[in-house]
C-alpha positions as CSV (number, residue, x, y, z in Angstrom):
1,X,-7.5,20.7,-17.8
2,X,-6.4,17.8,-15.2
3,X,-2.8,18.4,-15.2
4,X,-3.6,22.2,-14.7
5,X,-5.7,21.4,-11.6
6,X,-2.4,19.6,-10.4
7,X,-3.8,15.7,-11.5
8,X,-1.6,13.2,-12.8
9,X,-3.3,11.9,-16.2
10,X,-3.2,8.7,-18.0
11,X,-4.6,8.8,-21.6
12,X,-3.9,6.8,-24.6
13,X,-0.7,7.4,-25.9
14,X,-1.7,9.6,-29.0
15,X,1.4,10.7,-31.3
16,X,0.2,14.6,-30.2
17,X,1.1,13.2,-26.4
18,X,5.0,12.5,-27.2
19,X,5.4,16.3,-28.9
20,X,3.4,18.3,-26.5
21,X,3.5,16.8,-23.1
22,X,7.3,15.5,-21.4
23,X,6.1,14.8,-17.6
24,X,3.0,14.8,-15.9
25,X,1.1,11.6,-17.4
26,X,1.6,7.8,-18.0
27,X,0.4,6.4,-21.5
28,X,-0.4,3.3,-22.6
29,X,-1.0,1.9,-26.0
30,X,-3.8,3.0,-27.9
31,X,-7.1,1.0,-26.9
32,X,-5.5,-1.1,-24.2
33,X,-8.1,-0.8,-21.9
34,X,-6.5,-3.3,-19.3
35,X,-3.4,-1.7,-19.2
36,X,-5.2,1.7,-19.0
37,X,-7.3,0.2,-15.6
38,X,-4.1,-1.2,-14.2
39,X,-2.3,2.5,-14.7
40,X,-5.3,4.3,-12.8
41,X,-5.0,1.8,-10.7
42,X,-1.7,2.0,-10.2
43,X,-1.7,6.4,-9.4
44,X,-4.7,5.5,-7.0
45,X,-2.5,2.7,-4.5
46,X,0.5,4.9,-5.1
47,X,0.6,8.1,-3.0
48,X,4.6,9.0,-4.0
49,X,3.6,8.5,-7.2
50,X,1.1,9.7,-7.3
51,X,2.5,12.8,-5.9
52,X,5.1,13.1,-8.3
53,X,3.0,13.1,-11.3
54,X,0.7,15.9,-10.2
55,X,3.8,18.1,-9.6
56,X,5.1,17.4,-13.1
57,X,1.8,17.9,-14.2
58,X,1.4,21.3,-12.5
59,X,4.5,22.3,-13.9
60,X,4.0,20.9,-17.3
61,X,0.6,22.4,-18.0
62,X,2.1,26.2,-16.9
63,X,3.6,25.6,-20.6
64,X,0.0,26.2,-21.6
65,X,-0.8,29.6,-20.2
66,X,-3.0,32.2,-22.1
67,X,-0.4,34.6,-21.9
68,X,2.2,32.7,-23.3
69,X,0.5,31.2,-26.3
70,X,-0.9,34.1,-27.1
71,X,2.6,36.3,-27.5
72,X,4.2,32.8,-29.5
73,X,1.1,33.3,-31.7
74,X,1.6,37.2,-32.4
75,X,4.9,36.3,-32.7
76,X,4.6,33.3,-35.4
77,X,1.9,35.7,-37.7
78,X,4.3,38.6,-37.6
79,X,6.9,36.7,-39.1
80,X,4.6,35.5,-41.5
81,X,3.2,39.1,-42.3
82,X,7.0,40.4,-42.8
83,X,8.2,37.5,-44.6
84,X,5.6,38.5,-47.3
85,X,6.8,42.2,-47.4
């Protein structure tokens, strides 16, 4: 929901993260809760970066839209349903 409202995230970096999401978000490892403070950090003194991230972000998220998964899906469970004919 962030990156669609344009902001840059940073989250643990989940396997699901590297598959789904290119640009748009800064990860750091899992449960490294320094690192994770110094990255927010990090977005909030950087205004380029800043920036930068929330564009990718925008961008990345538009990957997401209703209309688009919802044809991919019709798509995937009609192969299915022919592929059993």
């Amino acid at each position: 929901e962030a990156m669609r409202c344009g902001r840059p995230v940073v989250a643990y970096a989940l396997p699901v993260y590297q598959h789904i999401f290119k640009r748009g978000l800064v990860t750091v490892p899992i449960g490294d809760k320094k690192m994770m403070a110094e990255e927010v950090l990090k977005l909030l003194r950087d205004k380029r970066l800043r920036k930068r991230l929330s564009e990718e972000a925008l961008l990345e998220s538009k990957k997401f839209d209703w209309d688009i998964i919802s044809e991919e899906e019709l798509q995937s469970i009609t192969k299915i349903i022919e592929a059993k004919r």
